[in-house]
C-alpha positions in Angstrom: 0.0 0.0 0.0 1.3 3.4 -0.8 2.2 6.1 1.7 0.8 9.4 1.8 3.7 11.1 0.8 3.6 8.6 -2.4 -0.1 9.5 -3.4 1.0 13.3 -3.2 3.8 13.0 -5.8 1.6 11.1 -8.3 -0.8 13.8 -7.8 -1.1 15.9 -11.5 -0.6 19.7 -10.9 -3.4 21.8 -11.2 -4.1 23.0 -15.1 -4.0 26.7 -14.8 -7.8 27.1 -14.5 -8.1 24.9 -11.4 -4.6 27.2 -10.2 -6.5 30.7 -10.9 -9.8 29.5 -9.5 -7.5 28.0 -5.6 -5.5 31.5 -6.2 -8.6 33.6 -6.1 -10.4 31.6 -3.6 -7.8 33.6 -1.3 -7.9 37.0 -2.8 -10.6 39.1 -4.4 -10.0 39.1 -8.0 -10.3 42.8 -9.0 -6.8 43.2 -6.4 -5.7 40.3 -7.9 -5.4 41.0 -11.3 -4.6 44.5 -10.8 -1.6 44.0 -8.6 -0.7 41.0 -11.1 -0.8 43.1 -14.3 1.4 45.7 -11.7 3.8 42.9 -11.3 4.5 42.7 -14.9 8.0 43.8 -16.4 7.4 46.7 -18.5 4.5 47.5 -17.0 4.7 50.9 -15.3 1.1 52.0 -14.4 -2.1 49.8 -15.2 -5.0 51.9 -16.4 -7.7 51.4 -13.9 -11.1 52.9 -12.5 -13.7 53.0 -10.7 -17.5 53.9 -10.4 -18.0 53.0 -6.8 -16.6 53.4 -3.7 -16.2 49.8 -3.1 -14.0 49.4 -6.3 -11.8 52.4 -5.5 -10.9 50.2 -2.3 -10.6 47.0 -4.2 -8.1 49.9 -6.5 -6.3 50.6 -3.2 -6.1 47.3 -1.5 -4.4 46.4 -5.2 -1.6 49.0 -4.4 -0.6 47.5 -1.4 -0.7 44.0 -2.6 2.7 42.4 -2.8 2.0 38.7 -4.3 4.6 36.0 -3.5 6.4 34.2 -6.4 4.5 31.1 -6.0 1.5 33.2 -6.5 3.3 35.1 -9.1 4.2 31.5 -11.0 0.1 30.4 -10.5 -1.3 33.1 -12.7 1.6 33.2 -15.0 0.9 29.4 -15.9 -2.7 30.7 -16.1 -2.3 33.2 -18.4 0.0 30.9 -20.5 
């Protein structure tokens, strides 16, 4: 019978849909994207905006966002 830890390496990775949809489930996407596309290289300002005051938070909360590589890697392979 196999261990546990044997089960988990013959586990597939996530396709990038299934990675987007376990990334988001942590993090609004509005922030999300925007601090992604912010991420970017080359990317110096993303054009945003907003009709609410909700969204303006979502805007702000997106400026303070720092996403970790693995994150990073997630919606890079999701975007691929």
């Amino acid at each position: 019978m196999p261990s546990c830890a044997q089960i988990r390496r013959q586990r597939p990775r996530p396709g990038p849909a299934e990675e987007a949809k376990r990334i988001s489930r942590r993090l609004a996407q509005a922030p999300l994207a925007i601090a992604w596309n912010m991420s970017r290289p080359g990317v110096t300002s993303p054009i945003v905006s907003a009709t609410s005051l909700a969204q303006l938070h979502q805007i702000v909360q997106a400026a303070r966002l720092k996403l970790d590589a693995a994150t990073l890697e997630g919606l890079d392979r999701a975007s691929a």
